[in-house]
C-alpha positions as CSV (number, residue, x, y, z in Angstrom):
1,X,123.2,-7.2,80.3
2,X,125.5,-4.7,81.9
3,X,122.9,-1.6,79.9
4,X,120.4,-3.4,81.5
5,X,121.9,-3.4,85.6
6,X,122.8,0.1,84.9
7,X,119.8,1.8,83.9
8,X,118.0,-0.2,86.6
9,X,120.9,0.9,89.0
10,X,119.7,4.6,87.3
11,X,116.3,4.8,88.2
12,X,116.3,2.9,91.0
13,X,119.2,4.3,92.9
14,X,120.3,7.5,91.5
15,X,117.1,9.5,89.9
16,X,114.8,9.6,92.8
17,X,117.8,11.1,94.4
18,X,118.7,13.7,91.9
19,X,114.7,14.6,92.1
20,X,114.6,15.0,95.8
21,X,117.6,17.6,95.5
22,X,116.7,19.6,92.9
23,X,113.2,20.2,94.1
24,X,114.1,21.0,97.5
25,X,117.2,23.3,96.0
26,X,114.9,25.0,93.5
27,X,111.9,25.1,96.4
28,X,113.6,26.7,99.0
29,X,114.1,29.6,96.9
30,X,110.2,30.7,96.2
31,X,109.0,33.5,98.3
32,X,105.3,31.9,99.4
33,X,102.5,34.0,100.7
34,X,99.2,32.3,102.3
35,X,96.1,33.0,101.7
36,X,93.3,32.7,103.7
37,X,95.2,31.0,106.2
38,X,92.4,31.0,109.0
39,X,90.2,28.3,106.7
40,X,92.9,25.7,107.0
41,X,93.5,26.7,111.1
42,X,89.5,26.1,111.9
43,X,89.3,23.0,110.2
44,X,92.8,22.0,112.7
45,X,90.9,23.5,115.8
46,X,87.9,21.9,115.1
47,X,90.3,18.2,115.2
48,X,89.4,17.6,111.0
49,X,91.5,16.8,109.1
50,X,91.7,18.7,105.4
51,X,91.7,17.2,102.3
52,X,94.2,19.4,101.0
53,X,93.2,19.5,96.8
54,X,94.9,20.3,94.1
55,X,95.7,20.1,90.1
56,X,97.9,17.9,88.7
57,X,99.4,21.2,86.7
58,X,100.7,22.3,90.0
59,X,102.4,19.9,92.0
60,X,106.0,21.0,92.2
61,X,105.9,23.6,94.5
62,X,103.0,21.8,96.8
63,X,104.7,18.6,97.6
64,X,107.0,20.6,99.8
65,X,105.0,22.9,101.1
66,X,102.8,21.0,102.5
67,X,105.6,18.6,104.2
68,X,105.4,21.3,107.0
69,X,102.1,19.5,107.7
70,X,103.2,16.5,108.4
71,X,101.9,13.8,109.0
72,X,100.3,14.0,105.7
73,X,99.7,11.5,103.1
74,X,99.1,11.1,99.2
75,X,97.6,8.7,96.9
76,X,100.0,8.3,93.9
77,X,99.2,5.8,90.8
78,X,101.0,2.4,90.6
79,X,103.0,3.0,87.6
80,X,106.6,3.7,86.6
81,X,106.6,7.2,86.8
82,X,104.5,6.6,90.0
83,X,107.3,4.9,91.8
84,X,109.8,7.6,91.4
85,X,107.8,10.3,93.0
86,X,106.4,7.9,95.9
87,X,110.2,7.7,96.5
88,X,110.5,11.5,96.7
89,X,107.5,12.2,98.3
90,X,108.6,9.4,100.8
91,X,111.8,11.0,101.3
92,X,110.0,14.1,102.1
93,X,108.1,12.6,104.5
94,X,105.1,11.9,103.2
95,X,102.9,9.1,103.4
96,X,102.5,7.7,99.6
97,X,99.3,5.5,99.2
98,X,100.2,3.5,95.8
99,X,96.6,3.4,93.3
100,X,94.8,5.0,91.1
101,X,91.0,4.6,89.1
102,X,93.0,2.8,87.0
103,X,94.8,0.7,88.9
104,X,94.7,-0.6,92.7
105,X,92.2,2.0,93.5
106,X,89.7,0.6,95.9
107,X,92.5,-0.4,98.1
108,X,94.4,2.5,97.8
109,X,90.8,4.4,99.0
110,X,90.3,2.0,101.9
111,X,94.2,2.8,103.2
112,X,93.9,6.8,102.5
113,X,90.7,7.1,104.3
114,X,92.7,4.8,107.3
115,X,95.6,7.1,107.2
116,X,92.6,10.5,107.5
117,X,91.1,8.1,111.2
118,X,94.5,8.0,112.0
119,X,95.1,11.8,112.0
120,X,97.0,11.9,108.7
121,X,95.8,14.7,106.7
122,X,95.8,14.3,103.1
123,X,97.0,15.5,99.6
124,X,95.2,14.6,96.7
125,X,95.8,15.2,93.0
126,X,92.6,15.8,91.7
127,X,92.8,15.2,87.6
128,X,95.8,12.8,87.9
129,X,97.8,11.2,87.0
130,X,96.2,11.1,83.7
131,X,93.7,13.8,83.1
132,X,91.9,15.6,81.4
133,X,93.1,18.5,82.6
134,X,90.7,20.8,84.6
135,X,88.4,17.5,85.6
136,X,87.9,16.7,88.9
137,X,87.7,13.0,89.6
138,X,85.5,10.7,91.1
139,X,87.9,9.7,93.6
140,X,88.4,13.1,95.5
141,X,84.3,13.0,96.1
142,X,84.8,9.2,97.6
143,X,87.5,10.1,99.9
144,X,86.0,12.6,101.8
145,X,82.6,11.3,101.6
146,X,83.9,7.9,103.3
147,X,86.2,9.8,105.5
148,X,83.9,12.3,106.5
149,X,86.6,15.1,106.2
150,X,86.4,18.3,104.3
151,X,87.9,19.4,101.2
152,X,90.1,22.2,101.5
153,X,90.5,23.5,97.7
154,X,93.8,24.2,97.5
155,X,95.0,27.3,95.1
156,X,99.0,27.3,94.1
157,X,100.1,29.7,91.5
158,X,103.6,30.9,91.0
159,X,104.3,34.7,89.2
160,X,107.3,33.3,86.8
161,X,107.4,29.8,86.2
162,X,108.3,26.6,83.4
163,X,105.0,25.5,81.3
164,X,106.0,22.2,80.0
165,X,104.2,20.1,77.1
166,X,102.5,17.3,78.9
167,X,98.8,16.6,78.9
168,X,98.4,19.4,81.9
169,X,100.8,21.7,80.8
170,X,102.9,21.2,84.1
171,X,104.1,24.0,85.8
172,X,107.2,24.6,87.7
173,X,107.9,27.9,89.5
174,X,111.3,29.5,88.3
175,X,113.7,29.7,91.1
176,X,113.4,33.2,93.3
177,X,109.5,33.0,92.1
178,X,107.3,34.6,93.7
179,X,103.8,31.8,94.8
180,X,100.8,32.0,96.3
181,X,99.0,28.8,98.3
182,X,95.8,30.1,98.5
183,X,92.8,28.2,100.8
184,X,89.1,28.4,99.2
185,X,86.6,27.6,101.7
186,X,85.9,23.7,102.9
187,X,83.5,21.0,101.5
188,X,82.1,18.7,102.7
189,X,80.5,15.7,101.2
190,X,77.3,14.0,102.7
191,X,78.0,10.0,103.8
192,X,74.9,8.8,101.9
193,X,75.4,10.8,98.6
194,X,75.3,8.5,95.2
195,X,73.7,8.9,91.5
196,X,72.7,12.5,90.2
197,X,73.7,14.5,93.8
198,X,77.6,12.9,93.4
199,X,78.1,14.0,90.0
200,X,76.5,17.5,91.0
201,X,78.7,17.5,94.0
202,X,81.7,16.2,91.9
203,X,80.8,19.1,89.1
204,X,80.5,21.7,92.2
205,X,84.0,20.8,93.1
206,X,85.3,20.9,90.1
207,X,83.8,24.7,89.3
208,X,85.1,26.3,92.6
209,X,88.9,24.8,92.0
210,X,88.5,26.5,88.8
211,X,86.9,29.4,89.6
212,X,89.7,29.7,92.5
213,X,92.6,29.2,89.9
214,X,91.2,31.4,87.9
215,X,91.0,34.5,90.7
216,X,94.1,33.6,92.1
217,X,96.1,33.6,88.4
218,X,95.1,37.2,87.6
219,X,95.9,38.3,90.6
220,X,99.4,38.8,88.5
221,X,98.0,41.2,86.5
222,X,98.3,43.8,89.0
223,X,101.7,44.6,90.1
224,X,100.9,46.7,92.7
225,X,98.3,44.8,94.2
226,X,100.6,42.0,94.1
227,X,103.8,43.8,95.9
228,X,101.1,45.1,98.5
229,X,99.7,40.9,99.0
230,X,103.4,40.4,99.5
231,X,104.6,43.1,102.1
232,X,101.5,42.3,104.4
C-alpha cells in the first residue's frame, strides 16, 4: 500500500517538477539563432495567428522557445506520459488541449481551433505522439483548415545534441548547443478541402517539413557557414 502512495506521490508531485527544472536549466544554455524571422512577424501583422509545426523528434528545445509567444497553446494526447508533460508545458505557460486521433480527438480539435478565435496561437506536434516518424498527420490539416489560420512549418535543429531510442529517435540538444528555429514559409489550407485534395495537401505538408529539416540539418556541415549564420 505505502509503494503504491508513493509512486503516485512520485509522478504526481515530484517528476513533473524535476522535468520543468531540468529543461529550463539545460534550455537556457543553447545559443538560438532565427531564421527567417520576417515570415512569422507578417503572419502577427496581418492579426493570424501561426500554426507553429513541428516533429515530434524535436520537441525539447521548442517547448520553451516558443513560451516567449505566449499565449500559445498545444494539443497533447490523453495518456500517461501525456499528463506529465501537460503539467510542464502548463507550468510553462502554455495552454495544453488534452486529445489525440486516438483518443478525445474531436474535442480536443473543437477547443484548439477555440483557443486560435481567441488569439491563442498554436503548437502542434505533427507525427505524435505515436508516429511514424516523418508522417504528417491528419490532424494538423483539420486544424488549420477549420481555423482558417496558416501553418508556419517550424524547423528546430541543434549542432550537438542526445539521439535517444524511441520510435522518433528523440532529440535533445546538449547543453551550450548551438540551435537553429528556422520558419519555412506559411500554408494555408482551403475551408472546403476533403477527399483526394486533403491527402495531397496533407502529403504537401508533409514534403516541405521534410524538405526544410533536411536543408536546415546540413547546414552543420559547414563550419564556416555556420559560425558566419551565428555572428549575424
Amino acid at each position: 500500500m505505502f509503494q503504491k502512495v508513493f509512486k503516485r506521490l512520485l509522478y504526481n508531485k515530484i517528476i513533473h517538477y524535476a522535468g520543468f527544472f531540468t529543461l529550463k536549466i539545460i534550455s537556457s544554455t543553447y545559443k538560438i539563432k532565427i531564421i527567417n524571422p520576417e515570415i512569422e512577424q507578417n503572419i502577427l501583422k496581418r492579426n493570424q495567428v501561426p500554426i507553429y509545426s513541428s516533429w515530434h523528434q524535436r520537441f525539447f528545445p521548442g517547448i520553451t522557445f516558443f513560451t516567449t509567444r505566449q499565449p500559445i497553446s498545444i494539443m497533447i494526447s490523453q495518456s500517461r506520459d501525456g499528463e506529465l508533460i501537460a503539467k510542464i508545458a502548463d507550468m510553462l505557460g502554455w495552454y495544453p488541449v488534452r486529445g489525440s486521433s486516438s483518443r478525445g480527438g474531436r474535442k480536443a480539435l473543437n477547443e484548439i481551433c477555440e483557443m486560435a478565435f481567441q488569439g491563442y496561437k498554436i503548437g502542434h506536434i505533427v507525427d505524435g505522439p505515436r508516429g511514424p516518424f516523418g508522417v504528417v498527420k491528419p490532424g494538423l490539416v483539420k486544424i488549420a483548415q477549420y481555423s482558417e489560420m496558416p501553418i508556419l512549418p517550424t524547423i528546430i535543429s541543434s549542432e550537438k545534441k542526445w539521439i535517444f531510442n524511441s520510435w522518433d529517435r528523440f532529440m535533445v540538444p546538449k547543453p551550450f548547443s548551438r540551435v537553429i528555429v528556422r520558419f519555412g514559409s506559411e500554408i494555408y489550407v482551403p475551408k472546403d478541402l476533403i477527399g483526394s485534395s486533403f491527402e495531397e495537401k496533407r502529403v504537401f505538408i508533409e514534403h516541405s517539413l521534410n524538405k526544410l529539416y533536411h536543408e536546415t540539418d546540413c547546414i552543420w556541415a559547414d563550419p564556416e557557414k555556420t559560425d558566419r549564420l551565428f555572428e549575424t
